[in-house]
C-alpha positions as CSV (number, residue, x, y, z in Angstrom):
1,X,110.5,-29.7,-46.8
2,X,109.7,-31.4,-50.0
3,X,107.0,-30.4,-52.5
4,X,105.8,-32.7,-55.7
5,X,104.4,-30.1,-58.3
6,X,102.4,-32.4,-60.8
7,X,101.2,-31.2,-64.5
8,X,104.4,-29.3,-64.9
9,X,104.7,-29.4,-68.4
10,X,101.3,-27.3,-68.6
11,X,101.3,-23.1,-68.2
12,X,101.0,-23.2,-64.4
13,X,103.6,-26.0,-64.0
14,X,106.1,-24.6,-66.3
15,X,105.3,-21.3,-64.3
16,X,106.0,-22.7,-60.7
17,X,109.1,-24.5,-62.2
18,X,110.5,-21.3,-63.2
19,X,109.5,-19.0,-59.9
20,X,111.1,-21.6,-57.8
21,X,114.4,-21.2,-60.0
22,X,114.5,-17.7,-59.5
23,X,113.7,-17.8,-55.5
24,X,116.1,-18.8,-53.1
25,X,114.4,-21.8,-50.9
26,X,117.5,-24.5,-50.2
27,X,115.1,-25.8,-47.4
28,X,112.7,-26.9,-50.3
29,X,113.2,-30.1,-52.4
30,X,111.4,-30.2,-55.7
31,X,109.6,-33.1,-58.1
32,X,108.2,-31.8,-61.0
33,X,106.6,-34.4,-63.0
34,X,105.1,-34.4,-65.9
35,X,101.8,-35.9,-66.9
36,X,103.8,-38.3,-69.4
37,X,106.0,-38.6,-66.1
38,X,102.8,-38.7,-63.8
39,X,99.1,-39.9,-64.9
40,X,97.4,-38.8,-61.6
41,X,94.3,-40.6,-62.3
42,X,96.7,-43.8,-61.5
43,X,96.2,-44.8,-58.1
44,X,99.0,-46.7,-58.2
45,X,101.8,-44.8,-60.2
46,X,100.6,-41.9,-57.8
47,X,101.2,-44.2,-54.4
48,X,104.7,-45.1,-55.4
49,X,105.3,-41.7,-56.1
50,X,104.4,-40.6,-52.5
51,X,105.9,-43.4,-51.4
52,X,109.4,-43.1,-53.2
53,X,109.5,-39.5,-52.2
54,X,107.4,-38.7,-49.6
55,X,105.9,-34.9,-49.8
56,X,104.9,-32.5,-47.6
57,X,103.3,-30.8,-49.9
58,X,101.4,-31.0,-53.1
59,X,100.8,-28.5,-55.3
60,X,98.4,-30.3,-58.3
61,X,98.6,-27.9,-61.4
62,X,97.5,-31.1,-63.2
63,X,94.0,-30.8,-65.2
64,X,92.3,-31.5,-68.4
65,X,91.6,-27.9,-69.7
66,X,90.1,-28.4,-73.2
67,X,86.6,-26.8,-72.3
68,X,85.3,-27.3,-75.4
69,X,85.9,-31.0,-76.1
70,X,85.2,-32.2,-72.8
71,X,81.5,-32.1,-73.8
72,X,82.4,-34.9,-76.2
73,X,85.2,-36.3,-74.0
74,X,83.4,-36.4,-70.7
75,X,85.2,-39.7,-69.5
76,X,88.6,-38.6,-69.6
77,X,87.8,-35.2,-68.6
78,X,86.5,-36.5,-65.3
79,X,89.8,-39.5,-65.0
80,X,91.6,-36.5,-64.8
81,X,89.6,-33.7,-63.4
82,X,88.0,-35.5,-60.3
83,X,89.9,-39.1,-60.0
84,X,93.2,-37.8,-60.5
85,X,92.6,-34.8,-57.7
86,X,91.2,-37.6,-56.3
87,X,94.1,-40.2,-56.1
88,X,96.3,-37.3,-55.6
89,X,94.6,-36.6,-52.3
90,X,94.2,-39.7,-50.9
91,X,97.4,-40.7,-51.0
92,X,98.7,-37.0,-50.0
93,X,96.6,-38.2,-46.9
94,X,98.0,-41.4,-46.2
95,X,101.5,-39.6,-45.4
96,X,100.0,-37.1,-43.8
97,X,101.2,-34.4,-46.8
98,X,98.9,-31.0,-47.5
99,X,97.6,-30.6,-51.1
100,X,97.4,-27.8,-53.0
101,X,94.6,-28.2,-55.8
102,X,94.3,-25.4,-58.6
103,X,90.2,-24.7,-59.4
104,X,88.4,-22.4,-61.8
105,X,85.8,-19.8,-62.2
106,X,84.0,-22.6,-64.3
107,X,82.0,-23.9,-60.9
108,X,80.2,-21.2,-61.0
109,X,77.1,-20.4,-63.3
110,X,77.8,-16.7,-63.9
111,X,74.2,-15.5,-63.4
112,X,75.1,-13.3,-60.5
113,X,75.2,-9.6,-60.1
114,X,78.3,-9.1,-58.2
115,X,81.8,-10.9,-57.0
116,X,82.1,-14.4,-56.4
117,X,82.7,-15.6,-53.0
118,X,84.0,-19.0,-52.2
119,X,81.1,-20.1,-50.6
120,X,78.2,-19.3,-53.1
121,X,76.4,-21.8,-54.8
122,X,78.2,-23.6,-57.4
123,X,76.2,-24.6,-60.8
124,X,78.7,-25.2,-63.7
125,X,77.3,-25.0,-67.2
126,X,80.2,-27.3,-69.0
127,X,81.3,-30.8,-68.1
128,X,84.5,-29.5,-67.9
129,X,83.1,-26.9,-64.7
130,X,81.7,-30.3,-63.7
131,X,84.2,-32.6,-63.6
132,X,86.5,-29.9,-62.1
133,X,83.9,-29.4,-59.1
134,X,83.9,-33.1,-58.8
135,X,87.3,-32.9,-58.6
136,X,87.0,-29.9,-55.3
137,X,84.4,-32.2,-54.0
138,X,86.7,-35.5,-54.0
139,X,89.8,-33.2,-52.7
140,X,88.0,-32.0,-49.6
141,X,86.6,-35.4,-48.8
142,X,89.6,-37.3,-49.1
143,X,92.0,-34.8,-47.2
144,X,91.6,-32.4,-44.5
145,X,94.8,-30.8,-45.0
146,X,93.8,-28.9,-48.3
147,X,93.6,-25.6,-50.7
148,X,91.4,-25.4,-53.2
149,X,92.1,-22.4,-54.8
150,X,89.5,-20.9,-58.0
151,X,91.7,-18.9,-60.3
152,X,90.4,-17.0,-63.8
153,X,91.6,-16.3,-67.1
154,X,95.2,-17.5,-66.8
155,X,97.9,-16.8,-69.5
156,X,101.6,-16.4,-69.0
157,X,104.7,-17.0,-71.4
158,X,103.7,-20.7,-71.7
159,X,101.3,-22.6,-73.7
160,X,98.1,-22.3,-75.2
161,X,96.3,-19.2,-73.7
162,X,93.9,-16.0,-75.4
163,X,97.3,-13.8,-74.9
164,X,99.3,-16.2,-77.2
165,X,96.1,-16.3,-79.9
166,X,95.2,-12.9,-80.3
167,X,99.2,-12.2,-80.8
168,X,99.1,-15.0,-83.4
169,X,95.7,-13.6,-85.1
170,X,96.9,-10.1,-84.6
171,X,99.8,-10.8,-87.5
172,X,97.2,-12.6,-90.4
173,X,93.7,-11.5,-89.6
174,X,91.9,-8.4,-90.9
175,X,89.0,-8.4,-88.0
176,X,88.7,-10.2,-85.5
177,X,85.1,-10.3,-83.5
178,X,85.6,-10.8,-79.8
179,X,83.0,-11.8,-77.1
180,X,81.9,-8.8,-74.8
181,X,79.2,-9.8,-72.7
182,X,81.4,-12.5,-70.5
183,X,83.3,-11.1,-67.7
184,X,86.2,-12.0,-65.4
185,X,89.9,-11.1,-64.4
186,X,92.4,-12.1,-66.3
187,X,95.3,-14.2,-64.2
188,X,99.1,-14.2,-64.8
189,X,100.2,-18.0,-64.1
190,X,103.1,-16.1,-62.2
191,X,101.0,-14.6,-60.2
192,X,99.3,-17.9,-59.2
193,X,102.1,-19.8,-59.1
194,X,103.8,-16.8,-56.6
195,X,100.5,-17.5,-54.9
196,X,100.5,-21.1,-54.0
197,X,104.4,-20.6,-53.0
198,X,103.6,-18.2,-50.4
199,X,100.8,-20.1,-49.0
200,X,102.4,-23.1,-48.7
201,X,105.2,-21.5,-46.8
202,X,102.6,-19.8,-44.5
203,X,101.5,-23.4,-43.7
204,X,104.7,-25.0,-42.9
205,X,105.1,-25.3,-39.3
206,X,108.9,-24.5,-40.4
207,X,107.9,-21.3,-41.4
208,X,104.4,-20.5,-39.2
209,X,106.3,-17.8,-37.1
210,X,105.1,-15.5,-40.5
211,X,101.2,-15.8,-39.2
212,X,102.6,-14.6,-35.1
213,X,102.1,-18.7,-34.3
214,X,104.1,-20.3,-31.8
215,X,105.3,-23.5,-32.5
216,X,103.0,-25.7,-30.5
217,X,99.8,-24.1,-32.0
218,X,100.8,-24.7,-35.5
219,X,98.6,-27.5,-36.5
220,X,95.4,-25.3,-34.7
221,X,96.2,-22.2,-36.9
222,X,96.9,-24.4,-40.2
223,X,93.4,-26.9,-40.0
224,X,92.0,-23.0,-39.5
225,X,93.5,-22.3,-42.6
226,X,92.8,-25.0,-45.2
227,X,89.6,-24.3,-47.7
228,X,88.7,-22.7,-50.5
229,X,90.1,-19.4,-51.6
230,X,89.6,-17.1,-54.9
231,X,92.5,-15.7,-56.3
232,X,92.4,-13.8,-60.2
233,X,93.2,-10.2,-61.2
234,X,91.7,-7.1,-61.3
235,X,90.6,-5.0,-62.9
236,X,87.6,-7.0,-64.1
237,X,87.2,-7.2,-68.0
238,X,85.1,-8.6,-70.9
239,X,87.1,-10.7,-73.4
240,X,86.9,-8.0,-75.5
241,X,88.4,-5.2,-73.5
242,X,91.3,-7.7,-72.3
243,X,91.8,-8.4,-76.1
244,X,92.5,-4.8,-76.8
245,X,95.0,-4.2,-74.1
246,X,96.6,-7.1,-75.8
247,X,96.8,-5.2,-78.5
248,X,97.8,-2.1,-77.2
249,X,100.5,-3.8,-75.4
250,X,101.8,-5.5,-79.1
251,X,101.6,-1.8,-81.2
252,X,103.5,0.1,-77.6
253,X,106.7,-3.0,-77.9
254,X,106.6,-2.3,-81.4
255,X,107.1,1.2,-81.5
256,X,109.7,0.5,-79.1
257,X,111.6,-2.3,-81.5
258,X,113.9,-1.0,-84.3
259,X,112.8,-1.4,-88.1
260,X,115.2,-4.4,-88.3
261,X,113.3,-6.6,-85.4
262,X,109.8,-5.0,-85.6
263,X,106.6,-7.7,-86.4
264,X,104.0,-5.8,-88.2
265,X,100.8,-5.9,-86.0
266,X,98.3,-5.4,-88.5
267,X,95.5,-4.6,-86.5
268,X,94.3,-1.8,-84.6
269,X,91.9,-1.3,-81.7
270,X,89.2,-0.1,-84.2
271,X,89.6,-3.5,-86.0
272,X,88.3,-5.7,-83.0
273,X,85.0,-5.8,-82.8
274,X,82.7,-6.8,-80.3
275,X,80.3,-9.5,-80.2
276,X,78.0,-11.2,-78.0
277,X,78.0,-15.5,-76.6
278,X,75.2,-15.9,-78.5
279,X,76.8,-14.6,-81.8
280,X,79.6,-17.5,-81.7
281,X,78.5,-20.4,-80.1
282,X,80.3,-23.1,-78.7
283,X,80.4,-26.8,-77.7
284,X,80.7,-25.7,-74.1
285,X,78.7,-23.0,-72.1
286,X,80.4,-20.2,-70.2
287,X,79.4,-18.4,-67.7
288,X,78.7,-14.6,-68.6
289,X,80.1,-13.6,-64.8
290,X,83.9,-14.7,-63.8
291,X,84.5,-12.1,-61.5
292,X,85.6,-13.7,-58.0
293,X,85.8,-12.2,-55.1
294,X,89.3,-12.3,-53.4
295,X,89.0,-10.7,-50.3
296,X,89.7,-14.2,-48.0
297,X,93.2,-14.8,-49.6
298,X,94.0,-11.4,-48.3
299,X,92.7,-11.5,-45.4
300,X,94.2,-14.9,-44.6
301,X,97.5,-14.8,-46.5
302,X,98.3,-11.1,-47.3
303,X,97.8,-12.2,-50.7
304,X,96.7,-9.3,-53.0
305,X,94.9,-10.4,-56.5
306,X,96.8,-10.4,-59.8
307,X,98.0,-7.3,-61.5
308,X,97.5,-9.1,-65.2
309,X,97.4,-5.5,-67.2
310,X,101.6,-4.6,-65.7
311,X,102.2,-8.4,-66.4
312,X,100.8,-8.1,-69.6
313,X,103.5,-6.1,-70.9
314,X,106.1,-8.8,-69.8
315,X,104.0,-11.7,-71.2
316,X,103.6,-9.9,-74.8
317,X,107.3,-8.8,-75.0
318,X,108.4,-12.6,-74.5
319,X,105.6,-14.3,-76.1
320,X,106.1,-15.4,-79.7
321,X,102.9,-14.9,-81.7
322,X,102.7,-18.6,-82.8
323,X,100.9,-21.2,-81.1
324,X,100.6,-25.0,-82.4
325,X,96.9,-25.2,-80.7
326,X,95.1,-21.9,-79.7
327,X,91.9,-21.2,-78.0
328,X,89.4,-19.4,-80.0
329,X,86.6,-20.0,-77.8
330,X,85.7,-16.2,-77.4
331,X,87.0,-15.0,-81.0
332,X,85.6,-15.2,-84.3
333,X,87.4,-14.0,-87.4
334,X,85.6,-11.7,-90.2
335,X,85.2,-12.4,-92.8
336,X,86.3,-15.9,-93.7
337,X,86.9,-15.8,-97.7
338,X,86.0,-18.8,-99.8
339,X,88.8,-20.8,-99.7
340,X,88.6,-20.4,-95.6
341,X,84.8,-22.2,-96.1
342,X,86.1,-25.4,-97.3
343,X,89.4,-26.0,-95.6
């Protein structure tokens, strides 16, 4: 079997590069490109690529993710977003490969009461929600063989993600105000990456015996398996709340570090403070309600949702507290002194 993983310099690339180290699959050959190594929105660099190596499988963690800026970037957001899933899918389809495509909560408008099912109305608020529905919407009607899977609130040990920033704020901030009225469940990349592993071995029609299939109805079972599925973690937070487990996490590795190695974590949980959207707006609309419903991936797969808070404790005792870029889309910090003002 081969499998091309594209985007895997990003959190979810890097992740799937390093579960597939640790497993033991010498049936499964991997190309993990880059997007400097890999512009999906190429049509053409992607066809040679499927041509030179020919995949079963694609797994395409590849995505423009700056929520924010894509309301001013809209064309690129959507190059990559919907006509790289796009190209990615086509071509997946002209060699008769299955592609993996990684979603987000962002479809969704987060005016609803309960869970999100897969197949609720979708009504993103961002262009970035937009263009990634655009890019579910070009996926299913450009290959039958597909996953779409909507994931939540991912961090891990790579890359820019609300673990890494409040670690980094933690150190140099006296407050910080966090959003509490958005809600969701925070996702380990691992997790996900685990995920989309173990679903594209259920697929194979090397490996179909897992789902009780006999070899000749392996094609029936599989076209009865490809969709859309949910998969985050549980339990269900705001911003807020998942910011101070962060930080209970950070003062619990601390009091478990000697003198000699121990970071000062300067705050504590009664110096985050909650805040609501309204009170720190943003270039990009979110939606108040994340919270999907994941019962079909375990129904299907035996997958269980993401257990982010005993992940956590991993994530924050590998994670430096330094990030080049971080996203402070849901923090605010209090009170900015003068010299703050006019940098």
């Amino acid at each position: 079997m081969r499998l091309l993983i594209t985007g895997a310099n990003g959190q979810l690339g890097r992740s799937l590069v390093a579960y597939l180290h640790c497993v033991m699959m010498p049936h499964v050959e991997v190309l993990a490109l880059t997007k400097q190594q890999l512009d999906i929105s190429n049509l053409d660099a992607v066809e040679l690529v499927m041509a030179k190596f020919l995949p079963d499988y694609i797994i395409n963690t590849a995505a423009y993710t700056a929520v924010d800026r894509a309301e001013n970037d809209v064309e690129l957001a959507y190059a990559v977003n919907r006509d790289g899933a796009k190209s990615l899918a086509q071509a997946a389809n002209g060699i008769g490969a299955t592609i993996l495509h990684v979603s987000t909560d962002y479809v969704f408008a987060g005016d609803k009461l309960g869970e999100y099912q897969e197949d609720d109305i979708t009504s993103p608020l961002s262009v970035y929600g937009e263009s990634k529905l655009a890019g579910e919407v070009a996926v299913m009607q450009s290959n039958p063989k597909h996953i779409i899977l909507r994931t939540a609130w991912m961090f891990s040990e790579y890359g820019n993600n609300f673990v890494r920033t409040i670690l980094r704020l933690s150190q140099d901030k006296p407050t910080l105000h966090i959003v509490d009225d958005q809600f969701g469940g925070p996702t380990y990349a691992g997790h996900v990456a685990q995920t989309l592993i173990s679903i594209m071995l259920q697929l194979d029609t090397n490996t179909a015996h897992t789902l009780g299939a006999q070899r000749g109805q392996n094609e029936h079972i599989n076209n009865t398996l490809y969709g859309v599925y949910h998969f985050s973690g549980l339990p269900h937070v705001s911003w807020y709340q998942f910011a101070q487990k962060i930080v209970q996490q950070k003062i619990v590795n601390d009091h478990s570090q000697t003198e000699n190695h121990r970071i000062a974590t300067k705050l504590n949980l009664a110096e985050l403070k909650p805040i609501s959207t309204n009170e720190y707006p943003v270039a990009a609309k979110r939606p108040h309600n994340s919270k999907l419903h994941c019962q079909k991936i375990t129904d299907t797969f035996g997958i269980h949702p993401s257990d982010w808070i005993s992940a956590l404790s991993k994530v924050v005792t590998v994670l430096a507290p330094l990030a080049l870029e971080d996203d402070t889309s849901q923090i605010r910090f209090t009170p900015p002194t003068k010299s703050e003002k006019e940098q």
